[in-house]
C-alpha positions as CSV (number, residue, x, y, z in Angstrom):
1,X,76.9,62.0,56.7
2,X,75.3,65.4,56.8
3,X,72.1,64.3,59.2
4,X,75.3,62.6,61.7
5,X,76.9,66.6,61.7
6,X,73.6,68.3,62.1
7,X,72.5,66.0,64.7
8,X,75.7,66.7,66.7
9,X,75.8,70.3,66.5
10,X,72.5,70.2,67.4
11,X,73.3,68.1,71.2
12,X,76.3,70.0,71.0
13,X,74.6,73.6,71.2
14,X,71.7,71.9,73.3
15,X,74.3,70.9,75.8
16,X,76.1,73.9,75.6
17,X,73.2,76.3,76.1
18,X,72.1,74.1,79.0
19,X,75.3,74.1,80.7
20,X,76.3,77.4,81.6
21,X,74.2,81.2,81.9
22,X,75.9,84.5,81.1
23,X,75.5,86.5,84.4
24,X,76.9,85.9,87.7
25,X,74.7,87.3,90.8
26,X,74.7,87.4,94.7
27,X,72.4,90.0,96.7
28,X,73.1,91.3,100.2
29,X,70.3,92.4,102.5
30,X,72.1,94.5,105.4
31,X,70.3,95.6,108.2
32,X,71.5,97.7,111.5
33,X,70.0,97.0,114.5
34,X,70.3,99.9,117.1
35,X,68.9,98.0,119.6
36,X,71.2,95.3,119.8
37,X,74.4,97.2,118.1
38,X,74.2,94.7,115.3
39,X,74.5,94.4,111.3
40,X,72.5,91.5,110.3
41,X,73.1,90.7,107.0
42,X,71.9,88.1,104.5
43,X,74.2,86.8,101.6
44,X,71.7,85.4,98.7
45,X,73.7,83.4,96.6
46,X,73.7,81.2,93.1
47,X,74.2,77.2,95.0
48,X,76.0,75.9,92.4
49,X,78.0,79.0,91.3
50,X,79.3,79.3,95.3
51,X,79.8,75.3,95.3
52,X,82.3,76.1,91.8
53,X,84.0,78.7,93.1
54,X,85.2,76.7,96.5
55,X,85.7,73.9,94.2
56,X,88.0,75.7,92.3
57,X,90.0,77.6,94.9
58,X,90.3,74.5,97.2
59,X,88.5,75.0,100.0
60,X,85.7,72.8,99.6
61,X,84.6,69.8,96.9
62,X,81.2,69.0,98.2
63,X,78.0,70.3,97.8
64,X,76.9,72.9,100.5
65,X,74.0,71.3,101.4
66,X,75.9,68.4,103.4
67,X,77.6,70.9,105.7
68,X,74.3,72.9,106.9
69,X,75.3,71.4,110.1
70,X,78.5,71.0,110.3
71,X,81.1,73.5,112.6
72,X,84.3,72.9,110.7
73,X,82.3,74.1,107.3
74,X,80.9,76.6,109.2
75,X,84.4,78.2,110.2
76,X,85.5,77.5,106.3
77,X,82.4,79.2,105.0
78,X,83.2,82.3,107.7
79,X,86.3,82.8,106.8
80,X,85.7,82.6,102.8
81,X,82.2,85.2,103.0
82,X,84.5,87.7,105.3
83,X,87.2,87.4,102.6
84,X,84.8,88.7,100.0
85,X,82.2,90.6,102.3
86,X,83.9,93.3,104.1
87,X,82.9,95.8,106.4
88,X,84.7,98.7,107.9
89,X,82.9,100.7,110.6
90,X,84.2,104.3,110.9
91,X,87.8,103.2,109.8
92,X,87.8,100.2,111.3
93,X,87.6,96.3,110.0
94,X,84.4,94.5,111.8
95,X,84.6,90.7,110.8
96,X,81.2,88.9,110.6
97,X,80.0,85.9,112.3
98,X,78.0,83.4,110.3
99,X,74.9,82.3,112.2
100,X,73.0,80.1,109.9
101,X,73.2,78.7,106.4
102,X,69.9,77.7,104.1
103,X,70.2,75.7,101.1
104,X,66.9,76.9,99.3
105,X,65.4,73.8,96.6
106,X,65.0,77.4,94.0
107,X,68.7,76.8,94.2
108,X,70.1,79.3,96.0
109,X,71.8,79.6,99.0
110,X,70.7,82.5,101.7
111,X,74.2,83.1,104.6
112,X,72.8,84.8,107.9
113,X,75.3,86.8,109.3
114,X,75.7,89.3,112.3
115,X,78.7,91.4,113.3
116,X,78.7,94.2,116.4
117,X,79.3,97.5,116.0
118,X,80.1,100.2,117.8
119,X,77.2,102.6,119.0
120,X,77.9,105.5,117.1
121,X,78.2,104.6,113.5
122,X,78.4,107.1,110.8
123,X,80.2,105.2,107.9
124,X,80.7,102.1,106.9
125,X,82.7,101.0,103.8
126,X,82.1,98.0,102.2
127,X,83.7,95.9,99.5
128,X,81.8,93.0,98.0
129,X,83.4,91.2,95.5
130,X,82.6,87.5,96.7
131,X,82.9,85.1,93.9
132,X,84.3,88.0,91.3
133,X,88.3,86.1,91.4
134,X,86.4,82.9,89.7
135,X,83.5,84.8,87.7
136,X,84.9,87.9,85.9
137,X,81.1,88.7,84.7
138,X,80.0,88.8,88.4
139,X,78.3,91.7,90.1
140,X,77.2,92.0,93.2
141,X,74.4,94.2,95.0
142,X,73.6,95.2,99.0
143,X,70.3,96.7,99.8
144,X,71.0,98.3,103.5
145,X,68.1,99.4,105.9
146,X,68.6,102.2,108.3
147,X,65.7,103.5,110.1
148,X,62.7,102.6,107.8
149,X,65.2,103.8,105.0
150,X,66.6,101.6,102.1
151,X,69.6,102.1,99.7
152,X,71.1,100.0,97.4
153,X,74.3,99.7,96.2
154,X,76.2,97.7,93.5
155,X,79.5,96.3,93.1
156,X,81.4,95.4,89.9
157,X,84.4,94.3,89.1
158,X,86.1,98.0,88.3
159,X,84.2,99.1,91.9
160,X,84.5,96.7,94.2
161,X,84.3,99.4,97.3
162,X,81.5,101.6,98.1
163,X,80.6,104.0,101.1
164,X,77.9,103.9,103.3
165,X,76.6,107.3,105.1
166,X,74.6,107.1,107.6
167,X,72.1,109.7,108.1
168,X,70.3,110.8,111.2
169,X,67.4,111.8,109.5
């Protein structure tokens, strides 16, 4: 009787343990691009977290990976990422487009995205709290590159917002 109790709580922590991690990630890699009055941005997400979170909030109940291709997804994953990656530019709300989608086998998923902007940017206010309504232990991070220059920022649940300041020097 004892061995058939240890045995179970031993598949039962195994299970457990294998099931589930205790942090909640996604990176953003923001780039503007004077040239072309363009952010570029790149959205690095956990597959299988992003796949849970549609999952549970109805918009999607299939793995990513079998809409790389598709329009329709592409319009539902445009609309979700702008719902939890916003931009305002001086003021004003700039939506992004979603140009490409790459299911890495590491198991991540990387979201190009570009939105134009107007030529004389000094601001920018972003929130970035994508996936934080189904993962209350998730936090967020962008890494923006102005002119050779890199900051980082990170967004939690209690600071969802921060401001960008672009510099001239």
């Amino acid at each position: 009787m004892k061995l058939k109790q240890a045995l179970l709580i031993c598949i039962l922590f195994v299970t457990t343990s294998l099931s589930a991690h205790d942090y909640f990630f996604a990176f953003a890699e923001m780039k503007y691009n004077e040239v072309s009055g363009r952010i570029e941005a790149t959205i690095t997400l956990t597959t299988h977290d992003y796949e849970r979170s549609l999952r549970e909030r109805a918009i999607l109940n299939q793995e990513i990976s079998k809409f790389a291709d598709d329009e329709e997804a592409y319009a539902i994953f445009q609309a979700d990422l702008n719902k939890g990656f916003k931009m305002k530019v001086n003021g004003k709300e700039i939506h992004f487009n979603l140009e490409g989608i790459e299911v890495q086998l590491t198991g991540v998923t990387n979201f190009h995205l570009s939105a134009e902007v107007p030529n004389s940017i000094t601001k920018l206010e972003m929130t970035f709290d994508l996936l934080m309504e189904t993962f209350v232990e998730q936090q967020n991070k962008i890494t923006f590159i102005y002119r050779n220059n890199k900051s980082s920022y990170e967004f939690l649940q209690n600071k969802i917002t921060q401001e960008i300041i672009l510099s001239n020097e």
